[in-house]
N, C-alpha and C positions, 0 to 999 in steps of 0.2 A: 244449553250449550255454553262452554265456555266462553266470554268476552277477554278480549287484549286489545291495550291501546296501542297505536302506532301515529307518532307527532309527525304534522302533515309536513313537516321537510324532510320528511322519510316513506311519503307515501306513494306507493307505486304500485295502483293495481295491476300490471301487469308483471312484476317481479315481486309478490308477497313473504316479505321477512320477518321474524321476532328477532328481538336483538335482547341485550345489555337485560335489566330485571324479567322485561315480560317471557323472554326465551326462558330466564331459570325458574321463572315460575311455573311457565309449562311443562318444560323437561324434568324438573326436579322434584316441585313440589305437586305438582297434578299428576304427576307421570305416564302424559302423555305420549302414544307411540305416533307410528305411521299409520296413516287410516285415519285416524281419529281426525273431525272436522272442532271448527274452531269459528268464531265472528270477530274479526276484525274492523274496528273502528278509529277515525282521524279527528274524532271532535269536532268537527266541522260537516256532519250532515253525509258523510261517507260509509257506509259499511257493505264490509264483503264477507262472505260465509266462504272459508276455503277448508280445502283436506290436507294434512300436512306429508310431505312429500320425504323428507331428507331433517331429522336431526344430527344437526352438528352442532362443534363442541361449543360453537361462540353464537350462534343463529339458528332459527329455525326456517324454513321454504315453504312455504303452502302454495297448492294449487286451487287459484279459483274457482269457485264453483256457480255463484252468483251473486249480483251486486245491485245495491239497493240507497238510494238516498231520501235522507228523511229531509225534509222542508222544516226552516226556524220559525218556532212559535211566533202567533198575532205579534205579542206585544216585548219588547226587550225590556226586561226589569232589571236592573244595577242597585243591588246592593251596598247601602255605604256603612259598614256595621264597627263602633267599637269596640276594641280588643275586651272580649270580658277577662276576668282571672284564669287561670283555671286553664281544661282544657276543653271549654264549651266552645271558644272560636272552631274549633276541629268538628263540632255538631254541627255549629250552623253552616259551615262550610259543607260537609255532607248534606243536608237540610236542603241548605238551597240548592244544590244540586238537584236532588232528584226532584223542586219544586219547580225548576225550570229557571235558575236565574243567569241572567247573559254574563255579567258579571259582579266581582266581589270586590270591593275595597276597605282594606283594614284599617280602620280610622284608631289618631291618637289624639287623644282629647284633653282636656284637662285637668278630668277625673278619672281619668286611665288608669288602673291602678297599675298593668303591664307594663313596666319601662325596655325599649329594647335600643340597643347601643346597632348599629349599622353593621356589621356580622350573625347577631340575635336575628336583624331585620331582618334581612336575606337567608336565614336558616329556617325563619317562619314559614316566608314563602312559598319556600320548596316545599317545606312540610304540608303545608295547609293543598298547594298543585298535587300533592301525591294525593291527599284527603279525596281530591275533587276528581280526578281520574279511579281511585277508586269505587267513589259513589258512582259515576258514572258507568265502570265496568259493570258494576252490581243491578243497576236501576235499569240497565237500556236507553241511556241518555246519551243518545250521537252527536249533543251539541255540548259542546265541555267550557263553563266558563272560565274565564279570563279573570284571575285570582291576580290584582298587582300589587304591589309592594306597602309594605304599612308608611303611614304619612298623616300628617296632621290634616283638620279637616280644612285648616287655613292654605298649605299647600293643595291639598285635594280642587279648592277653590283657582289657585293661583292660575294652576296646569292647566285643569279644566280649561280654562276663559283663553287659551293661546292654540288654536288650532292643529299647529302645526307641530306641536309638542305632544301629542295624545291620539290614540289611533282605538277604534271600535273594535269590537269582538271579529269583524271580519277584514282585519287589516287595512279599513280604510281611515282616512282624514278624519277625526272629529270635530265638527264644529263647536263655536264658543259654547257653554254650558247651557246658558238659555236655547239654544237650538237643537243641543245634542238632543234634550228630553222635550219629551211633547210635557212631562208634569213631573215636577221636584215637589219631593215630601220629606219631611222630618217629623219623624216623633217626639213628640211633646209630651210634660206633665204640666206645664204654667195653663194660666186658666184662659179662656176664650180660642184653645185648639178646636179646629172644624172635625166633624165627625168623616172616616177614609170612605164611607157610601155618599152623605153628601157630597162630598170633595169630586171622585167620578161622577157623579150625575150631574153636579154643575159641568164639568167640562162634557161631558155627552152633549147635555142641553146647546151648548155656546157653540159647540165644535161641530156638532150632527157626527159625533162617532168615537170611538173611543180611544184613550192615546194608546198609542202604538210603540211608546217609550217611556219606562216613569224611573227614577230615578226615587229609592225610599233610600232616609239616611236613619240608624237606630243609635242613640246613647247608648252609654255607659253607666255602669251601678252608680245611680244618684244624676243620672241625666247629662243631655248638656249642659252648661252653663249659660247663664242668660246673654251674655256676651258672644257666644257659639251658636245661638239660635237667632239673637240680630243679624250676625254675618251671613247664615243662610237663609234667613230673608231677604238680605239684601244681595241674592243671588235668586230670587225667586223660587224659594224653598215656600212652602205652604205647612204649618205646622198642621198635625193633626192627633186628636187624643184616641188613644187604643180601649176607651173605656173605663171604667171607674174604681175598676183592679186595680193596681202597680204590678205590671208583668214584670216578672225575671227579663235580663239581655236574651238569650235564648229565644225565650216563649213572645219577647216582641217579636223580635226578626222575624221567627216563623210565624208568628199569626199574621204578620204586615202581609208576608210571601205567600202564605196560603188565600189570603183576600183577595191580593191583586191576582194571583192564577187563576182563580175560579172569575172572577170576573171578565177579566183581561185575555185570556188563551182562548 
């Protein structure tokens, strides 16, 4: 069955509309009539299976048929990923989607090879929100993260630590950094990185349970800089080595994302 997003300041189970892309996707490129059922999702843990009632020329109407919320995963993982070249950010953004990541933030570093001027930035964005809504139509993922805007990892830092400036995946307050995450990681190549199974099973051991929020931040082609990886330790960032390979940017983020789900969820 078809999936369509619909952004929760437009959500209204009891008046069910497509509007603006997802209506012309349905009407025009699906060629869906009347009759035909559809599932409707808000990214937010909301989904409704409706029938659609009345195509018009700017919206579509469906009639509810039943409605179902899914619960957020154990553990929120926040993705802090450098821009790679290319158009692999558009992978990992997919990637972590359907891996389950709360949110995404596009880090610039200072081996970034991607320079983006402040209209580039805000065209990523968008781009990277469409990426992530449609990995989610695709996967069955009722929980859509929270993709924010590209930003140095020094800014990333600054926000972070000001409460009242940064808000969670569920629209609340987020506290200073150290509080937001039960555990902050950064992937490392410099030597004396902890292995990411010891790393969880120390805090198991310490904590009696597993965090419930981790914050993994991944380099850029040729790493942090060692200057980049003091700063996130001294934000209690725990550096950790992904093994004795050198993954591609890609293949970290997803192997980071795929450890901590299977452990963590």
């Amino acid at each position: 069955m078809h999936r369509f997003y619909v952004p929760p300041n437009e959500w209204n189970a009891d008046a069910l509309v497509l509007s603006g892309s997802e209506a012309h996707h349905a009407r025009d490129v699906l060629r869906m009539k009347r009759g035909d059922k559809a599932v409707l999702f808000n990214g937010r843990g909301r989904e409704i299976t409706g029938e659609i009632v009345d195509l018009g020329r700017g919206e579509i109407r469906l009639r509810k048929l039943n409605e179902s919320e899914t619960p957020p995963l154990r553990c929120r993982i926040a993705l802090g990923q450098a821009i790679p070249k290319g158009k692999n950010m558009e992978l990992i953004v997919q990637k972590a989607v359907e891996i389950g990541a709360a949110e995404i933030i596009p880090l610039i570093s200072a081996r970034t090879i991607v320079h983006l001027d402040e209209k580039e930035a805000r065209r990523k964005q968008t781009k990277w929100e469409t990426v992530a809504i449609d990995a989610a139509k695709q996967c069955g993922q009722n929980w859509l993260p929270q993709v924010h805007a590209p930003q140095t990892l020094k800014d990333f830092f600054d926000v972070a630590a000001v409460s009242d400036r940064r808000t969670n995946l569920f629209g609340a307050q987020r506290a200073p950094l150290q509080k937001a995450f039960d555990l902050q990681l950064i992937g490392s190549l410099q030597p004396g990185a902890s292995h990411l199974k010891k790393v969880l099973a120390d805090y198991s051991a310490e904590h009696e349970r597993s965090p419930q929020s981790v914050l993994m931040l991944i380099g850029p082609e040729g790493d942090f800089t060692p200057a980049e990886l003091a700063l996130a330790r001294t934000h209690a960032c725990q550096p950790i080595t992904l093994g004795p390979i050198v993954l591609r940017v890609e293949t970290a983020a997803l192997y980071c994302l795929s450890v901590l789900s299977y452990e963590l969820f």
